[in-house]
N, C-alpha and C positions, 0 to 999 in steps of 0.2 A: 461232343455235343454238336449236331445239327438243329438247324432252325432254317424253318422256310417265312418266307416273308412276302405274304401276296399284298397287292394296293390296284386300285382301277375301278371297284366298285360301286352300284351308286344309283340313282333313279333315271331312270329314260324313257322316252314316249319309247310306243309301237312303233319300227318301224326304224329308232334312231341303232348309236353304234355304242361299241362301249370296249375298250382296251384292257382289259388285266396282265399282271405283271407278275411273276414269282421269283425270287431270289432264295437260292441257297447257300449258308452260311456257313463255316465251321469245321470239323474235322473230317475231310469229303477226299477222297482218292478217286473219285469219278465218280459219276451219276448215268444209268443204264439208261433211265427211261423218265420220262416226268411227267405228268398230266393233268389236266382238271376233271375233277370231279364236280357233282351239285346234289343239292339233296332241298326238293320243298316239302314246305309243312303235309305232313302228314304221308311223305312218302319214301320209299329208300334212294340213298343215295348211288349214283348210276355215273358212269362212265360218260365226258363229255367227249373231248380228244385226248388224243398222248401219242409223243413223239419221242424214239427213242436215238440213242448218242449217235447211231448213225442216220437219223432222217425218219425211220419212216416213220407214216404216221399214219394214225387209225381216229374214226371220230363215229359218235353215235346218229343213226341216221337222221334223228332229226333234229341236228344241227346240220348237215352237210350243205354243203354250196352256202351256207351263210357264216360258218365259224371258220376262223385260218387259227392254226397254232404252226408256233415256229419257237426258235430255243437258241442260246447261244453259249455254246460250251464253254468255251474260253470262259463265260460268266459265272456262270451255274445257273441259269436264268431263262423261263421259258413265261410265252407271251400266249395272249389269248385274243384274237381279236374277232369282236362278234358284232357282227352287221346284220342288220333286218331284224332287230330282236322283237319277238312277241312275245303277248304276257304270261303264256307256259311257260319261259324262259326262266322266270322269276323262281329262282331261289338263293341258298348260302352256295358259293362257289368255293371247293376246295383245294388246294395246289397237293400234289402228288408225286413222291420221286422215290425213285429205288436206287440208293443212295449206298456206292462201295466205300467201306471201310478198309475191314480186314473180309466182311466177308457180308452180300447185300441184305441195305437192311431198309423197310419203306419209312417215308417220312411224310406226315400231312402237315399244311398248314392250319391257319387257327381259322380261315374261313372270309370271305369277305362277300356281303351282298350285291345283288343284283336284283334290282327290280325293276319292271315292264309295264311299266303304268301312265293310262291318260289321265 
C-alpha cells in the first residue's frame, strides 16, 4: 500500500506564493518520477511540473519562471513552489508519482486546493 500525502494549499491574493508538499508513504522501492498535476472546474486535468529520481525536470508553460519543483529522494517527498500566482492558477492540485514496486505503478494524491483570489 502506498499513499501520497500533499498539504500547502489554501487561498492567496494575485500575485502572492504558496508552497505544496507531497510525501510518499509505504511499500516504495523507489520512485521514477513525481509531479503535480491540477485540474479546475470544468476542465481536464493537465500537467503542472515533474521531476524525475535523477533531476530533470519538465513544467507546463504556463507556469514556467514562476513554479520551481524540486524533490527529495532520501524522503519520497516532492515540493512545489509557486510564486506570482494568478487567478487561472486556481484549482485542485494533484501530487503524482510512478512509484517501483516490483514493477512501476502510478500513484495520485487525494488533492489539495489552491485558490487565487482578491
Amino acid at each position: 500500500q502506498v499513499q501520497l500525502v500533499e498539504s500547502g494549499g489554501g487561498l492567496v491574493q494575485p500575485g502572492g506564493s504558496l508552497r505544496l508538499s507531497c510525501a510518499a508513504s509505504g511499500s516504495i522501492f523507489s520512485i521514477n518520477a513525481m509531479g503535480w498535476y491540477r485540474q479546475a472546474p470544468g476542465k481536464q486535468r493537465e500537467l503542472v511540473a515533474r521531476i524525475t529520481r535523477g533531476g530533470d525536470t519538465n513544467y507546463a508553460d504556463s507556469v514556467k519562471g514562476r513554479f520551481t519543483i524540486a524533490s527529495n529522494n532520501a524522503k519520497n517527498t516532492v515540493y512545489l513552489q509557486m510564486n506570482s500566482l494568478k487567478p487561472e492558477d486556481t484549482a485542485v492540485y494533484y501530487c503524482h508519482a510512478l512509484v517501483v514496486i516490483t514493477t512501476t505503478i502510478p500513484y495520485w494524491g487525494q488533492g489539495t486546493q489552491v485558490t487565487v483570489s482578491s
